[in-house]
C-alpha positions in Angstrom: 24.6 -100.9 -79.3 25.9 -100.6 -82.7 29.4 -99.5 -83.4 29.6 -96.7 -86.4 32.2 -97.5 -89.1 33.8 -94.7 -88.2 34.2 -95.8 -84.3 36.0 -98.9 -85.6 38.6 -96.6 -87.9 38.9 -94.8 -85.1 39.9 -97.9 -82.2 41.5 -99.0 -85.4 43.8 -96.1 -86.0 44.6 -96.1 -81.8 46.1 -99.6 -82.3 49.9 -100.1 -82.3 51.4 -100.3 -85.5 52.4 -103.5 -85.5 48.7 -104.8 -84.3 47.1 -102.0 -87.0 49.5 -104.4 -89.7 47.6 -107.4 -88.5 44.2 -105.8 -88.6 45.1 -104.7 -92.4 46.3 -108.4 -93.2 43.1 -109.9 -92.0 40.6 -107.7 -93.7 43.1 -107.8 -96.8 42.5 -111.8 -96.6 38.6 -111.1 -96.2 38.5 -109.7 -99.4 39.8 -112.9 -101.4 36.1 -114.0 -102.0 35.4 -110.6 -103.9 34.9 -110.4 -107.5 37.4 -108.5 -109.7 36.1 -105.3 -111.2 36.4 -105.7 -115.1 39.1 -103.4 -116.0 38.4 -100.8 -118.9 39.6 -100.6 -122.1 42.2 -97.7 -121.1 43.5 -99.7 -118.2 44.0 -102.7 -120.3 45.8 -101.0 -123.0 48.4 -99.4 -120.1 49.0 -103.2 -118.9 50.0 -104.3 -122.5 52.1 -101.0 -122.7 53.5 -101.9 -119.7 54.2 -105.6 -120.1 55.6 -104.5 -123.6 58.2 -102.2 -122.1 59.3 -105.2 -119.6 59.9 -107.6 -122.4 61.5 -105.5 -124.3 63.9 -104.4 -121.3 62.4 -100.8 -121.7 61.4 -100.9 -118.5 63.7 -100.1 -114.9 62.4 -103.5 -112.7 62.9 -102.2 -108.9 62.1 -105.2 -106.3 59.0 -104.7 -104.6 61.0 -105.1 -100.9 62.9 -101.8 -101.9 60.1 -100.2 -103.2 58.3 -100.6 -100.0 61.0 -99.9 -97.7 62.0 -96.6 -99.8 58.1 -95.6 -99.3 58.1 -96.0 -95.4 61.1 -94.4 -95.2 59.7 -91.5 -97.2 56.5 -91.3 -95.2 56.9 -88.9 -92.2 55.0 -89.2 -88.6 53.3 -86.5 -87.6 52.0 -86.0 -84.1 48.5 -86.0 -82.9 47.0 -83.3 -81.3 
C-alpha cells in the first residue's frame, strides 16, 4: 500500500501542535543536504540594499524572538468543520 502525499499532510495536519513542530524540525533538518538555488540578479541587488540600510543604521533591527512571537499572536485559529 502506498501512502499519497496528500494522506501524510493530512495525518500530518491531525497531529498536535507541539508533535506537528517536531515533524517540521525534522524535515527542516532533511533539507540541509539541498543545494541552494542561485539567487537572481534582482534578489541580490535587494540584499545589498538591504545590508546597506543596516550599516548605515537606516534600517529598524526587530529581534527575530519578537518577530515570531508577534506573528503567532497575530495568527487566528479557526475551527474545523
Amino acid at each position: 500500500m502506498t501512502v499519497t502525499d496528500e494522506e501524510i499532510e493530512r495525518m500530518a495536519l491531525a497531529l498536535e501542535p507541539q508533535s506537528r513542530a517536531q515533524l517540521v524540525s525534522k524535515l527542516w533538518e532533511s533539507l540541509d543536504d539541498m543545494p541552494c538555488p542561485e539567487l537572481s540578479d534582482e534578489w541580490k541587488e535587494e540584499i545589498s540594499r538591504r545590508c546597506h540600510e543596516i550599516d548605515q543604521g537606516k534600517a529598524r533591527m526587530i529581534p527575530g524572538e519578537q518577530v515570531m512571537r508577534e506573528a503567532y499572536g497575530s495568527l487566528q485559529v479557526v475551527p474545523r468543520p
